[in-house]
C-alpha positions in Angstrom: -117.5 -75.3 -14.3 -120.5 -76.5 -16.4 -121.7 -74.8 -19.2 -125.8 -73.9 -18.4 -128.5 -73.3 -20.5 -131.4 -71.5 -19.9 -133.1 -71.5 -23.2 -131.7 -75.2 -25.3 -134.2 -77.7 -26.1 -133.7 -81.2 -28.1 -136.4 -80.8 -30.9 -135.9 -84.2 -32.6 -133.1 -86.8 -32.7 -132.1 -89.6 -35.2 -129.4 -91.9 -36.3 -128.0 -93.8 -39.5 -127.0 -97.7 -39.3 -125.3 -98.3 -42.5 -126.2 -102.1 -43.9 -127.4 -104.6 -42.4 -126.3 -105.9 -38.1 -123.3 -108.1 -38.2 -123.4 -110.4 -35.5 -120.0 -111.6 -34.3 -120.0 -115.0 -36.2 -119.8 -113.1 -39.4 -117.2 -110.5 -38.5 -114.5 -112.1 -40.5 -116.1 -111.7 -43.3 -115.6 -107.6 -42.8 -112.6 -107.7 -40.5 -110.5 -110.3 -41.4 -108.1 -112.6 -38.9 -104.2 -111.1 -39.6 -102.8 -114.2 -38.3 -102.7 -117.0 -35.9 -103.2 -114.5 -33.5 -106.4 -112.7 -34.5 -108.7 -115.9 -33.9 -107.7 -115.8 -30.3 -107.5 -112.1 -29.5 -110.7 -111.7 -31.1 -112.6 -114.2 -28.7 -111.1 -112.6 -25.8 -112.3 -109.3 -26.6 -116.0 -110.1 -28.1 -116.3 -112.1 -24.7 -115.6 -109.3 -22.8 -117.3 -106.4 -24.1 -120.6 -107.4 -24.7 -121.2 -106.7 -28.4 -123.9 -108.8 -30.4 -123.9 -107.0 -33.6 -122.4 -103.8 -35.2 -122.7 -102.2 -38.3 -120.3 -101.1 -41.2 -120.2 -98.6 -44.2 -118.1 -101.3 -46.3 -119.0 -104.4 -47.8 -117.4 -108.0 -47.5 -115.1 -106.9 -49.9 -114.1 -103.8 -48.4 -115.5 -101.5 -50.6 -117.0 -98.4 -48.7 -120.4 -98.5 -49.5 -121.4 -95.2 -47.4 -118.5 -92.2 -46.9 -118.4 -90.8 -43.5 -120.2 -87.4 -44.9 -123.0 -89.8 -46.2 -123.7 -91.5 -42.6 -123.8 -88.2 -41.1 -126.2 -86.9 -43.6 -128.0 -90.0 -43.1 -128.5 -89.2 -39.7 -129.7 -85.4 -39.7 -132.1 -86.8 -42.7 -133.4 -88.8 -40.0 -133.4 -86.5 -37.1 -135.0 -84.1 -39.1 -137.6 -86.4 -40.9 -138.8 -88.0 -37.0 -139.4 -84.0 -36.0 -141.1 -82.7 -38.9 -138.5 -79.7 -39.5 -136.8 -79.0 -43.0 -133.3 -78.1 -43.2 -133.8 -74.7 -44.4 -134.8 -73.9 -40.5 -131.1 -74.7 -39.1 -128.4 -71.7 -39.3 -125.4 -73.8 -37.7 -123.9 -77.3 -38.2 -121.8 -78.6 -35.6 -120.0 -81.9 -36.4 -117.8 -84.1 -33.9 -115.7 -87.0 -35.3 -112.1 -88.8 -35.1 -111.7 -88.0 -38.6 -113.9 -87.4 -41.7 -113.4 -88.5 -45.5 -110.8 -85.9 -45.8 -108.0 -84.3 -43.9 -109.2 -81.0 -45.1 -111.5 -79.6 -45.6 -113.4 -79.4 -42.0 -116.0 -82.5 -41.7 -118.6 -80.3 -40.9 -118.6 -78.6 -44.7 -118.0 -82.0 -46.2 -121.4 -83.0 -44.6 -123.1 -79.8 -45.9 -122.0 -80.2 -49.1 -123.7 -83.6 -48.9 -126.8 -82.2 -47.8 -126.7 -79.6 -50.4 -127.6 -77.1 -48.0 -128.0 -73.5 -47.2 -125.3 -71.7 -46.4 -124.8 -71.7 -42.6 -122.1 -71.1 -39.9 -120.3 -74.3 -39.7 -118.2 -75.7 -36.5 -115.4 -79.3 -37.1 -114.8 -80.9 -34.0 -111.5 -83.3 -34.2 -111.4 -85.6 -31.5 -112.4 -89.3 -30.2 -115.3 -90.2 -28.0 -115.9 -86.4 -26.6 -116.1 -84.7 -29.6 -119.6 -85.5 -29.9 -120.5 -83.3 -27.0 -118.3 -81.1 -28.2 -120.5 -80.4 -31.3 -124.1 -80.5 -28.9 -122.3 -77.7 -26.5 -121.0 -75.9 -29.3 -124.6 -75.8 -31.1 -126.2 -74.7 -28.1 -123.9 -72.3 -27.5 -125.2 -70.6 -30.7 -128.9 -71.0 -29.3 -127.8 -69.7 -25.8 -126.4 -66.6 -27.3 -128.9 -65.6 -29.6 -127.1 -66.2 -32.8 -129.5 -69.2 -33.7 -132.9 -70.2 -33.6 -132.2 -73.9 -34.5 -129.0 -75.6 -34.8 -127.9 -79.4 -35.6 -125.4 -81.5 -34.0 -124.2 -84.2 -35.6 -121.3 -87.1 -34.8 -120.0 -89.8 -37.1 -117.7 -92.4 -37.3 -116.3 -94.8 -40.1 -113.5 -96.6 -38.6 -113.9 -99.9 -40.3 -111.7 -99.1 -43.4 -108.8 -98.9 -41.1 -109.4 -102.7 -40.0 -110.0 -104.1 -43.4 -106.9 -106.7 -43.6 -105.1 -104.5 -46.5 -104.2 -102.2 -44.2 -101.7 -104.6 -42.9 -100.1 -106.0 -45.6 -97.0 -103.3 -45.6 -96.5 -105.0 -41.9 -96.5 -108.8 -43.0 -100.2 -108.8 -41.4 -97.9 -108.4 -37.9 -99.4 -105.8 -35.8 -98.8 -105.3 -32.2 -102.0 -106.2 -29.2 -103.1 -102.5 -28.9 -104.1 -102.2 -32.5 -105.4 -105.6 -32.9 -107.8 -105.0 -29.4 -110.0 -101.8 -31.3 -110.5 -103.8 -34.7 -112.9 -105.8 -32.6 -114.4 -103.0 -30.8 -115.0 -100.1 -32.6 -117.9 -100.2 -36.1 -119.6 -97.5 -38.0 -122.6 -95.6 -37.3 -123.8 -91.5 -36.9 -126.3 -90.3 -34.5 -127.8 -86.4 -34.9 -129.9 -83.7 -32.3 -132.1 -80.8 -33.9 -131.6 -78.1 -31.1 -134.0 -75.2 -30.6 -134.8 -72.3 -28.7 -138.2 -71.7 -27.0 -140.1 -74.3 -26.0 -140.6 -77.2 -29.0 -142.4 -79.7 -28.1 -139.9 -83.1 -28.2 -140.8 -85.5 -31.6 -142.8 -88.4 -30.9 -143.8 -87.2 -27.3 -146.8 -85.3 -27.1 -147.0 -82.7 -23.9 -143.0 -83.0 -23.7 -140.6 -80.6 -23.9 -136.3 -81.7 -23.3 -134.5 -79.0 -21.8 -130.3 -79.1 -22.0 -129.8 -78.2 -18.8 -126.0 -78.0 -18.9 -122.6 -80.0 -20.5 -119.6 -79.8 -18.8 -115.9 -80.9 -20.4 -112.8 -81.6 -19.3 -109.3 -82.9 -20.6 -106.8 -84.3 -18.6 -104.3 -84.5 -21.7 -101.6 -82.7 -19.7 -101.1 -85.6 -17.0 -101.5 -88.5 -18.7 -99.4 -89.8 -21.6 -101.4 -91.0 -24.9 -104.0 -93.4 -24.8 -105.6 -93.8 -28.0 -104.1 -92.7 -31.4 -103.6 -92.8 -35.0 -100.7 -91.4 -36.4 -98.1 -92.3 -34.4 -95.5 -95.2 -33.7 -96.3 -98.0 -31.7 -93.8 -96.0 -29.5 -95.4 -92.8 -30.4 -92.1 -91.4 -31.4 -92.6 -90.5 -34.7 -95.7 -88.9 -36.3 -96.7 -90.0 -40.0 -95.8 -86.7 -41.3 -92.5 -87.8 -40.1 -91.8 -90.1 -43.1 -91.1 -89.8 -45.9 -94.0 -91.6 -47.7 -97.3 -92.8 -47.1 -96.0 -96.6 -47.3 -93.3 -96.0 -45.3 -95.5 -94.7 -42.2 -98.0 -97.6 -43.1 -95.0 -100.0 -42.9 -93.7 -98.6 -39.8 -97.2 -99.3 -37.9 -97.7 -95.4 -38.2 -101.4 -95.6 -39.7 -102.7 -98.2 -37.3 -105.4 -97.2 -34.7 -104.2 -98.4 -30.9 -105.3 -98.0 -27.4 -103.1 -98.7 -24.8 -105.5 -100.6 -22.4 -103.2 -100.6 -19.7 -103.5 -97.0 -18.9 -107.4 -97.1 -19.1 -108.5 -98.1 -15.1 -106.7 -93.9 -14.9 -109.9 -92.9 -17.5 -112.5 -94.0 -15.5 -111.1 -92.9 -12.4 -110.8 -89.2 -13.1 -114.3 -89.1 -14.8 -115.9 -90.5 -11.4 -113.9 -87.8 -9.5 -115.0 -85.1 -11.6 -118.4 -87.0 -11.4 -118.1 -86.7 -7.9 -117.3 -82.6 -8.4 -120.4 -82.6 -10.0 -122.4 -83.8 -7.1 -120.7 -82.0 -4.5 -120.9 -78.5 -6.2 -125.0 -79.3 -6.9 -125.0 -79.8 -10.2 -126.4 -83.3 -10.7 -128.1 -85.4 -7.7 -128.0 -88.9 -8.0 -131.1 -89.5 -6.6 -132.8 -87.5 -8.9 -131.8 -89.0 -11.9 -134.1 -91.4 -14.1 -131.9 -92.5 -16.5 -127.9 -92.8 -17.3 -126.6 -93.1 -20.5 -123.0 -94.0 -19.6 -120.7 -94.4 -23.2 -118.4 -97.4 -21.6 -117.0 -99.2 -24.8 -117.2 -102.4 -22.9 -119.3 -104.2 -20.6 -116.5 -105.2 -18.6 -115.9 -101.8 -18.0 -119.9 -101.5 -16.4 -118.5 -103.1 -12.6 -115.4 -100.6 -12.5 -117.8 -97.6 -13.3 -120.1 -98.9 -10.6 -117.4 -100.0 -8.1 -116.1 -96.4 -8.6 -119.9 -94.8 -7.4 -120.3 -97.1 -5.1 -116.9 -96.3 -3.7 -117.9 -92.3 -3.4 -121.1 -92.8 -1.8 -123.0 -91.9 -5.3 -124.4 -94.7 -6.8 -126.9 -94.5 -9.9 -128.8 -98.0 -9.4 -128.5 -100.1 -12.6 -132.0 -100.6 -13.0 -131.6 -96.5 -14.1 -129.2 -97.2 -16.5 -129.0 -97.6 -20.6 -126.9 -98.5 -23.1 -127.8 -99.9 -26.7 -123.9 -101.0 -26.9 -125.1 -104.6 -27.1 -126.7 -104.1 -30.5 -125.3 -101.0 -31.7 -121.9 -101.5 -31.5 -119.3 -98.3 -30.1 -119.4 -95.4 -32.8 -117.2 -93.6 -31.1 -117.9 -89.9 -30.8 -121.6 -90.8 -32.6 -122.3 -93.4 -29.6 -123.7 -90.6 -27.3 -126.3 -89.4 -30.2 -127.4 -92.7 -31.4 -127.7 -93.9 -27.9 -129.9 -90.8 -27.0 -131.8 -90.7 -30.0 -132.6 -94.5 -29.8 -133.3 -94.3 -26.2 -135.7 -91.1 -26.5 -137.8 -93.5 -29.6 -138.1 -96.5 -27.4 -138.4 -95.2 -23.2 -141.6 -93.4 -22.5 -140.8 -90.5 -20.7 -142.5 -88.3 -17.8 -142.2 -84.4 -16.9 -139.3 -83.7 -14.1 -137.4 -87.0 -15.5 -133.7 -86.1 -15.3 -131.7 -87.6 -18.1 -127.8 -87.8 -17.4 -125.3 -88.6 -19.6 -121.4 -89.6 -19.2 -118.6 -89.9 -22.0 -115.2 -90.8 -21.3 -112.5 -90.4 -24.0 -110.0 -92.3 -24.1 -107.5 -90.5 -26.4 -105.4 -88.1 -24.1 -108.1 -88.7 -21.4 -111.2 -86.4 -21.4 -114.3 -86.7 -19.7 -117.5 -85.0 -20.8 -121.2 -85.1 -19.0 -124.4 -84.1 -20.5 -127.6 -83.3 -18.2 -131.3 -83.2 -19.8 -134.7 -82.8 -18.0 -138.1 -83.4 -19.3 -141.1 -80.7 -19.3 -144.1 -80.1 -19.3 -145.1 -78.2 -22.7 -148.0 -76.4 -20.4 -145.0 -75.4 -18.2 -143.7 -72.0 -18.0 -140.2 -71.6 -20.2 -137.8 -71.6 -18.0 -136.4 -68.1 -19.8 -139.4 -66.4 -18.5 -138.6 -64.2 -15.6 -141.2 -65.1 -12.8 -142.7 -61.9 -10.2 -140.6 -61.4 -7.1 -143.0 -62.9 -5.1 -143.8 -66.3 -6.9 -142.6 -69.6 -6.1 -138.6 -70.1 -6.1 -137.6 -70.8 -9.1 -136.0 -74.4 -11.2 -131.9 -74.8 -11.0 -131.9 -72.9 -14.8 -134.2 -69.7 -13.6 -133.0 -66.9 -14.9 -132.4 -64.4 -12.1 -131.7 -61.0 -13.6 -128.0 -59.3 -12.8 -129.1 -56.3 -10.1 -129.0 -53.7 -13.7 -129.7 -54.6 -16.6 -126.7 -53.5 -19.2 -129.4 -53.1 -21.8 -130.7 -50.1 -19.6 -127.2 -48.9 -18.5 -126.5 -44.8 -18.0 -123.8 -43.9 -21.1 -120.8 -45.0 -19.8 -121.5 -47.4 -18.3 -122.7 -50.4 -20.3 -119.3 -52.2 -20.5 -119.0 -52.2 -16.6 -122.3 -53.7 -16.4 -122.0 -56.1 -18.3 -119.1 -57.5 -17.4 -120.3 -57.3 -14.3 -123.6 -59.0 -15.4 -121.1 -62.3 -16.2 -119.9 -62.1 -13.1 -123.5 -62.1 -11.0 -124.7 -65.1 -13.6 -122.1 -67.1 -12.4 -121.8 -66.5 -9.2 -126.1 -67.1 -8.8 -125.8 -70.1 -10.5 -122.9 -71.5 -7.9 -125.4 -70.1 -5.1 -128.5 -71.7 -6.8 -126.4 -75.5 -6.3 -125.1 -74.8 -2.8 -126.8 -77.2 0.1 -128.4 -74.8 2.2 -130.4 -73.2 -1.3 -131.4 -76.8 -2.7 -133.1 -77.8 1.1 -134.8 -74.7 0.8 -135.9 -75.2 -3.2 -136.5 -79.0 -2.2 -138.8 -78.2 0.9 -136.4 -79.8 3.0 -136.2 -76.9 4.9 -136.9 -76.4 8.4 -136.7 -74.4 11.8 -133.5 -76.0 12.8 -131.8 -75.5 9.1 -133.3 -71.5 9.7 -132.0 -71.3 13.2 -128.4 -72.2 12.0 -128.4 -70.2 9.3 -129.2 -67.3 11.2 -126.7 -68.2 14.1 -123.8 -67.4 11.2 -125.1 -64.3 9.8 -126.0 -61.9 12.2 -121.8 -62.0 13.4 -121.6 -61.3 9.2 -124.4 -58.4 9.4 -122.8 -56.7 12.0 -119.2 -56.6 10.0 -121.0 -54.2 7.0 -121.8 -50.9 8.6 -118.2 -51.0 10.3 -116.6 -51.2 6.8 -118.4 -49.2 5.3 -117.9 -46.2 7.7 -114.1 -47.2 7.5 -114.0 -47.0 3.7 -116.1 -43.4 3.8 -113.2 -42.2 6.1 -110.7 -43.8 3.8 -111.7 -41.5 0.8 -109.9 -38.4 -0.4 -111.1 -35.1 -1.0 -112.0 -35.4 -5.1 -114.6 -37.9 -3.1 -116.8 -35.7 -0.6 -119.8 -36.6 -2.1 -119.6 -40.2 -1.8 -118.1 -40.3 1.2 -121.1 -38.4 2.7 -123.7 -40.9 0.9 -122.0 -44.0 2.0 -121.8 -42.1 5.9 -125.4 -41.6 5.5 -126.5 -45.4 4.5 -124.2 -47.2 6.8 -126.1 -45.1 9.6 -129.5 -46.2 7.8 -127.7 -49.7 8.3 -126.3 -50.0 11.8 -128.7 -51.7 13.4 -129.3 -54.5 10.5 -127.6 -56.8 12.9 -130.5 -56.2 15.7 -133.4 -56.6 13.7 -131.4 -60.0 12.3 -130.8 -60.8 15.8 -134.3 -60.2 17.2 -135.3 -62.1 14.2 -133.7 -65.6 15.3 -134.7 -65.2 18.8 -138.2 -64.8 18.0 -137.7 -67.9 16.1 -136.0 -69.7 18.9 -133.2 -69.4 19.2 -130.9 -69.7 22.0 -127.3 -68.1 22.1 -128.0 -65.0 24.4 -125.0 -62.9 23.3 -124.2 -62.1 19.6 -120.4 -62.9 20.6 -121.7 -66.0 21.5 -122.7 -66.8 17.6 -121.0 -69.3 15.1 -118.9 -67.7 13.0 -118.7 -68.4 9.2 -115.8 -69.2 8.1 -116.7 -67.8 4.5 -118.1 -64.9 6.5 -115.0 -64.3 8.3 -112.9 -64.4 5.3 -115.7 -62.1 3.4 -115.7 -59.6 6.3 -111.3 -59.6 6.8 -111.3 -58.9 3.1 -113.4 -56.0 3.0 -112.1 -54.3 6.2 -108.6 -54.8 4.4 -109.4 -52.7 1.1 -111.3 -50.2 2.6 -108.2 -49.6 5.1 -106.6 -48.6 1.5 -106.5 -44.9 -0.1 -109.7 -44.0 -2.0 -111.4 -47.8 -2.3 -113.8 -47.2 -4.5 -113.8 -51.0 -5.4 -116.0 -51.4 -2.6 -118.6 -50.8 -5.1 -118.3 -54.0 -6.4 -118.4 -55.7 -3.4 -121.6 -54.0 -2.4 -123.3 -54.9 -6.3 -122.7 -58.3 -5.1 -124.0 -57.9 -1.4 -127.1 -55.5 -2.5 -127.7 -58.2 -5.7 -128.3 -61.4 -3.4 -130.8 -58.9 -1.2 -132.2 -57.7 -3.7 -133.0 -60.7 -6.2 -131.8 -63.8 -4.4 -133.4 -63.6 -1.1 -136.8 -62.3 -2.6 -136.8 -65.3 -4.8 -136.3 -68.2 -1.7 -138.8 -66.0 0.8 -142.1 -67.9 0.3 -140.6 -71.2 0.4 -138.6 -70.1 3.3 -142.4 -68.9 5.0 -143.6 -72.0 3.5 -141.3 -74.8 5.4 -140.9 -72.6 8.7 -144.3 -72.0 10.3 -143.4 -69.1 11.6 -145.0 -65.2 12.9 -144.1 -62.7 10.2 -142.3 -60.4 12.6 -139.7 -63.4 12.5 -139.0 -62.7 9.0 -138.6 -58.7 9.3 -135.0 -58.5 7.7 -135.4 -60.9 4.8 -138.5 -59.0 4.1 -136.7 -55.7 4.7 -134.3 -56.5 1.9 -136.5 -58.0 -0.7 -138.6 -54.8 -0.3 -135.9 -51.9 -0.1 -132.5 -53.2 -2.0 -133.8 -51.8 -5.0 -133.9 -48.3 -3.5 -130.2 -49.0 -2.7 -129.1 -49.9 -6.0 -130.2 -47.0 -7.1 -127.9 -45.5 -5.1 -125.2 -47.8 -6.1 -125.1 -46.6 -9.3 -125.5 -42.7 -8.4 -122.3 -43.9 -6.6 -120.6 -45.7 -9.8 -121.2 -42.8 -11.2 -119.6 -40.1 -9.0 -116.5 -42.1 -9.2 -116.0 -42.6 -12.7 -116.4 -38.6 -12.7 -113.4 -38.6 -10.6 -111.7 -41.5 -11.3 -111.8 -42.1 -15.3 -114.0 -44.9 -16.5 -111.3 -47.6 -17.2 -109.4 -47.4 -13.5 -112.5 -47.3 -11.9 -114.1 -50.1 -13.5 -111.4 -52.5 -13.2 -111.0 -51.6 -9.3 -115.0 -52.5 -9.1 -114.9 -55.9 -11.3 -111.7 -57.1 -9.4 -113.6 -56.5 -6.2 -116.7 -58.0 -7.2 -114.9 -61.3 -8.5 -113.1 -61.7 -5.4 -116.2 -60.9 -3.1 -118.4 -63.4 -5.3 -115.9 -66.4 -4.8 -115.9 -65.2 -0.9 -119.4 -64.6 -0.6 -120.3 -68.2 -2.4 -118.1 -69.7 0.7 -120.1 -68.6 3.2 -123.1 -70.4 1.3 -120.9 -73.7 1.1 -119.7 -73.6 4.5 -123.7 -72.8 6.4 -124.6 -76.9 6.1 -121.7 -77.8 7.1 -120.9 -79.1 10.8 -117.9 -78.2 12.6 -115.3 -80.7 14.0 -116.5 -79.7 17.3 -120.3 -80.0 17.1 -122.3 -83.3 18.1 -123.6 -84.9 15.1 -127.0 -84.6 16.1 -126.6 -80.5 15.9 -128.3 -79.3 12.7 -125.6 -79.1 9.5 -124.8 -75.2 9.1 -126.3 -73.2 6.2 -125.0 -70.0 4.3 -125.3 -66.3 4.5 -125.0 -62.8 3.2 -122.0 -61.1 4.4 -123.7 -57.5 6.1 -123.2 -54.3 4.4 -123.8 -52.6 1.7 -126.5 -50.3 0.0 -129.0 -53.0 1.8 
């Protein structure tokens, strides 16, 4: 699952370029031809992937003329220069990279020491293309959780003094294709982002504000073999650590960079399927997005990556797409930051613009995706908590857990927090479901209503029934509650009627309540919570009912006036969503009398793993029925409106 922000924005970006562009005709002068080979393999690849001119931190000699420290420098200097911010501001450094200067220590303290900076918390990412969203998720991380105001991440790469044609000498200048493929592909360059809590305005772009909406990573290192590496054998039997010199793992082709281009179609087809994860489970919306800034370290790779959308039915049109490849060269793990910082100095960009990135890695096969969206500065933050009654909120609203841990009875503070993690993910799976972006996207309408109803009233009806059956299921030590859960499931027994009148006074058809669709989420929901409260003394029910009571009681309030908005409707068809927006409140209050009865009884660590378990497992449930409302069933015409989601019934609603 993605990794969402609620409170990163980009400040300022920059890069560093070391010397001057190298166009292709003057390559040899920087990478030398190895043998009669070189001259041809280098036409074939230069023709293929698209590259004009690079950059690199040695001279014709091959003497470095910028470390890998120094070009990452180079690039916060810049990044920091183009946003008006001194150094002194940032309180973490995160670095990504394939390797710095040194094997120890960490890049990310060499680069410091450069700067001559502060002392700050310091994070070393070790990896290939990825790691440079690696270091942007791990400094907004910081932001996210408070520890930072502002935070740097930077990504570097100096590959070029592993091509210089000394490197080859122990090997006769013989090397095999995979090594000599990446001396023509990969150059030298660092790209950096100043990240920030609040609400900055973004450098150079007055009235604009760049939200991080989310990055989401994943590695696929344990079903593929090795793709690219340094270190190993040609045969990638034998590490360089293995030998027992330096020259002798040069001579043994130990110290040479490779890809192994034949298993690189596999790369780009797991990152469109997880692409294609993305889409389904509402994270990203092709239509929606402005501009994607796909890391593909070839232009021959550009038709497989669009064959691939096209293939899934989510196309990004190419007119949306950017890439300074061309001109730029592929730095690697710094190719995602100097891409973004060049494209955010050069594109004009408007509020509600939605800026998507993709990386592929290539080294044990990892994908990583980046999401941005531009703001308004006049805007309201997206960490500010709007009334219950205002306008539904952006896919990064922050809609607060049903009690706040801050405020928590003693006691009772670890339970609700940990059961705070749980509501945050589970609302922000809800907020990317179909049925809740038709209603954010006014796409709503009576049909869409009618359906959802249709599936939750046979829900609704299910709660007071389990709930009387878990009152009856309790032992003596548990009187009390028994008696307060009798009481509200009598308060709740005819929810299902006032649902029911609800959709008939909408429209709807279905006479009989038997009659009604029934959710398959729903039904699973509902056979899950009859099952535990069948059991001796269920007091996990309680965290099935935080979950129930919490969508009532924050959710629904939120989506209300768009819902009154798109369906033109009497209020008196709206009686039990108002109902619950109104009254939940009242009953978790009662929840947590309840919670706290039972950890008199029960001993605070029993009880509160019974009531997180049951929450967990009624959160995954309860986001199923969601999923499963737009969908239509094998048996429906395809004219019959998709199905929407529900709230199981039940509960302190």
């Amino acid at each position: 699952m993605p990794v969402s922000f609620q409170r990163v924005y980009l400040e300022s970006a920059g890069y560093f370029m070391p010397g001057e562009p190298i166009p292709n005709d003057r390559m040899d002068a920087y990478i030398a031809p190895l043998n009669r080979m070189s001259e041809r393999i280098k036409r074939r690849i230069l023709a293929e992937n698209g590259i004009l001119t690079r950059h690199y931190a040695i001279d014709a000699e091959g003497v470095t003329q910028h470390t890998n420290a120094q070009l990452a420098a180079g690039a916060i200097r810049d990044c920091l220069q183009r946003g008006g911010a001194e150094l002194s501001r940032v309180s973490l450094l995160a670095s990504g990279s394939s390797g710095g200067d040194t094997l120890m220590p960490g890049f990310a303290n060499m680069i410091q020491g450069e700067l001559a900076a502060q002392p700050m918390e310091t994070h070393s990412v070790h990896g290939i293309c990825a790691a440079g969203v690696s270091a942007i998720q791990t400094a907004a991380q910081g932001i996210e959780l408070g520890a930072h105001r502002s935070a740097i991440a930077v990504a570097s790469e100096m590959p070029s003094r592993l091509f210089k044609r000394s490197r080859f000498a122990a090997r006769g200048y013989e090397t095999d294709f995979d090594s000599h493929f990446l001396r023509w592909m990969l150059s030298d360059g660092a790209g950096a982002l100043l990240l920030s809590d609040g609400a900055p305005a973004l450098a150079g772009a007055p009235g604009l504000r760049l939200k991080l909406k989310w990055v989401h990573q994943r590695a696929f290192s344990g079903d593929y073999p090795v793709c690219m590496q340094l270190g190993l054998t040609e045969d990638r039997a034998r590490g360089h650590l293995d030998f027992g010199s330096w020259a002798e793992a040069e001579a043994a082709g130990a110290l040479s960079l490779r890809q192994d281009i034949r298993l690189l179609p596999h790369l780009f087809d797991i990152g469109i399927h997880e692409y294609a994860g993305l889409v389904r489970d509402g994270w990203v919306d092709p239509k929606r997005v402005d501009h994607f800034l796909c890391h593909y370290s070839s232009e021959k790779f550009i038709p497989v990556v669009e064959d691939l959308m096209n293939k899934a039915d989510l196309s990004i049109p190419r007119e949306r797409w950017w890439s300074n490849l061309a001109w730029r060269g592929n730095t690697g793990a710094a190719s995602i930051l100097v891409m973004l910082a060049e494209f955010l100095h050069t594109k004009t960009l408007k509020p509600g613009e939605q800026i998507f990135c993709y990386v592929p890695e290539s080294g044990r096969f990892m994908a990583a995706y980046m999401l941005l969206e531009v703001e308004a500065t006049d805007a309201v933050p997206a960490t500010t908590v709007a009334p219950r009654a205002a306008a539904v909120p952006d896919d990064d609203f922050v809609i607060a857990p049903p009690h706040d841990p801050a405020a928590a009875p003693d006691g009772l503070g670890a339970l609700l927090t940990e059961l705070a993690s749980i509501w945050h993910d589970y609302r922000s799976r809800v907020w990317r479901t179909p049925l809740i972006r038709q209603i954010r996207e006014r796409r709503f309408a009576l049909p869409d209503y009618l359906n959802w109803m249709e599936q939750w009233v046979p829900q609704v009806r299910e709660g007071s029934k389990w709930m009387r059956e878990g009152a009856a299921s309790l032992s003596g030590p548990y009187k009390m509650l028994a008696s307060l859960i009798d009481v509200h499931a009598g308060e709740e027994q005819n929810d299902f009627n006032i649902l029911f009148s609800d959709y008939q006074k909408a429209g709807g058809t279905v006479a009989q309540i038997d009659d009604l669709r029934r959710n398959p989420g729903g039904e699973a929901l509902n056979a899950y919570l009859h099952g535990l409260a069948a059991t001796r003394d269920p007091i996990g029910l309680l965290g099935a009912i935080y979950i129930i009571e919490g969508t009532g009681q924050r959710i629904v309030p939120a989506l209300l006036p768009l819902i009154k908005a798109s369906v033109k409707l009497p209020p008196d068809a709206f009686r039990f969503l108002e109902y619950h927006g109104h009254n939940d409140e009242n009953h978790l209050n009662r929840w947590l009398a309840a919670v706290e009865m039972v950890m008199a009884v029960e001993g605070q660590a029993r009880a509160a793993r019974q009531i997180i378990d049951t929450a967990r497992h009624t959160a995954a449930l309860y986001l199923m029925q969601f999923q499963h409302i737009t969908e239509r069933m094998p048996h429906e015409p395809p004219g019959r409106p998709k199905a929407n989601t529900a709230a199981a019934g039940g509960g302190f609603q």
